[in-house]
C-alpha positions as CSV (number, residue, x, y, z in Angstrom):
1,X,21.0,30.5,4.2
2,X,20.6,26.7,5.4
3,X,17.1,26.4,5.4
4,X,15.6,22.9,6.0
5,X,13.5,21.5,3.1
6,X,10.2,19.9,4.8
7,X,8.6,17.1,2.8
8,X,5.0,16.8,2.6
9,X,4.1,13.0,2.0
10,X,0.5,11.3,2.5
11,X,1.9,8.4,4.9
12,X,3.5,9.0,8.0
13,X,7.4,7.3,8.4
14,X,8.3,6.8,12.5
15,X,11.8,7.7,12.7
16,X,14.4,5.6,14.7
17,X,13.7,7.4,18.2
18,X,9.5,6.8,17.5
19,X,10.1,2.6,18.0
20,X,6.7,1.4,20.0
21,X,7.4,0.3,23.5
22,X,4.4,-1.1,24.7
23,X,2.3,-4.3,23.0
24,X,-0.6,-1.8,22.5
25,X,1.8,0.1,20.5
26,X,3.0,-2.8,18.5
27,X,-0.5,-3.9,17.8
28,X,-2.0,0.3,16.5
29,X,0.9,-0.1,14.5
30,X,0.4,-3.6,12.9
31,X,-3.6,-2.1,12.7
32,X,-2.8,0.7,10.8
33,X,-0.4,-1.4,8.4
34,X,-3.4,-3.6,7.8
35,X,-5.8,-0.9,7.2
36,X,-3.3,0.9,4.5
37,X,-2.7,-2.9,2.8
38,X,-6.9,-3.2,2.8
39,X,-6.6,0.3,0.9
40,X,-4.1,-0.6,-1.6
41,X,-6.1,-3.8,-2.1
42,X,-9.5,-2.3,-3.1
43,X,-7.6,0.4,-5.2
44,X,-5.9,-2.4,-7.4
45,X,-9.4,-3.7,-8.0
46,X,-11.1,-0.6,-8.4
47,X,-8.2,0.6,-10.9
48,X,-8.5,-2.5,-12.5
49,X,-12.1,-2.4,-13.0
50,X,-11.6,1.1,-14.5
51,X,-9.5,-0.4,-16.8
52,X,-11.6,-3.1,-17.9
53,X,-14.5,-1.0,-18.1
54,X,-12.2,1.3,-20.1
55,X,-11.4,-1.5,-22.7
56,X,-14.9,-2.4,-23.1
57,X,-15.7,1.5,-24.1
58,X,-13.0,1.5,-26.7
59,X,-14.5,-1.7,-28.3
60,X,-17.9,-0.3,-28.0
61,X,-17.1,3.4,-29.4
62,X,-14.4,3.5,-32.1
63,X,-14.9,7.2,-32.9
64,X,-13.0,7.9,-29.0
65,X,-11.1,4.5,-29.1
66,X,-7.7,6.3,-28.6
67,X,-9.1,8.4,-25.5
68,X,-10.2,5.0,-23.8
69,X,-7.2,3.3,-24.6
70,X,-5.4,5.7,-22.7
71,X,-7.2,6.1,-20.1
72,X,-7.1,2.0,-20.0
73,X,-3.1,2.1,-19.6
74,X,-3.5,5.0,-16.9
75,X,-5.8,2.8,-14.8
76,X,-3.6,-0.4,-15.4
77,X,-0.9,1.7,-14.0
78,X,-2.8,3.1,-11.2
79,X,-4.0,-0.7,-10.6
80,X,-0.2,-2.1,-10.4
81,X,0.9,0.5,-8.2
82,X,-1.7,0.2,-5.4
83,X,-1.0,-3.6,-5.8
84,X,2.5,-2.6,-5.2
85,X,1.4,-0.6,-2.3
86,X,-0.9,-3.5,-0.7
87,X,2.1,-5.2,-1.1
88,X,4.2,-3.5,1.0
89,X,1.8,-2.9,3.9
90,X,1.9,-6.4,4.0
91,X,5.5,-6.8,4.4
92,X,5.2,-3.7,7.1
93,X,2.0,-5.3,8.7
94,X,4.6,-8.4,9.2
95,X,7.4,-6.7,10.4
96,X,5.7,-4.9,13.6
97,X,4.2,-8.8,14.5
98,X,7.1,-10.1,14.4
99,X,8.7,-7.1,16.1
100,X,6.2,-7.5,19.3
101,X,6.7,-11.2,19.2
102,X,10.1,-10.7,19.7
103,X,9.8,-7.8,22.4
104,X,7.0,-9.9,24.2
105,X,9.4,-13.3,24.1
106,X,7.0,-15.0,21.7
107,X,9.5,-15.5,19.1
108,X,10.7,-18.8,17.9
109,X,13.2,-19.5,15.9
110,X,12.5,-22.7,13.4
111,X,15.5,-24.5,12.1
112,X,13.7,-27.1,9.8
């Protein structure tokens, strides 16, 4: 039997056939890029906080040093990857601008 696998993500991808077409659509989705790159921006701090705080326990109690040393490296992690994330909203966020500033005519094209 073909049956279709259906993947469950937490972000939602348009596909080709979903492109905006009006410059309130181009600016909801430029919005909602910015709102998911504010997200990924407070997680990298509040991972690497964690992580921090983390490092200071494992100074602070060296019967559990191993535990917080690990759990210092998870949050690191954790703190890279919503960096990462923050990241590519940005890129996202900048994409739909610049595609409504080229559907609206607003585009221009610097040589120098």
């Amino acid at each position: 039997m073909a049956e279709e696998k259906h993947h469950h993500s937490l972000f939602h991808h348009k596909k080709d056939d979903e492109i905006p077409e009006t410059e309130a659509d181009y600016k909801k989705e430029e919005k909602h890029h910015k709102h998911l790159e504010h997200l990924g921006e407070v997680g990298a701090a509040a991972a690497g906080i964690y992580a921090v705080h983390e490092k200071h326990k494992a100074k602070k109690d060296p019967e559990h040093a191993h535990k917080h040393k690990v759990e210092e490296e998870i949050a690191a992690a954790a703190a890279v990857g919503a960096g990462g994330f923050a990241f590519h909203e940005h890129h996202e966020k900048k994409e739909a601008k610049e595609e409504e500033e080229a559907a609206s005519g607003k585009k221009h094209h610097h040589l120098f």
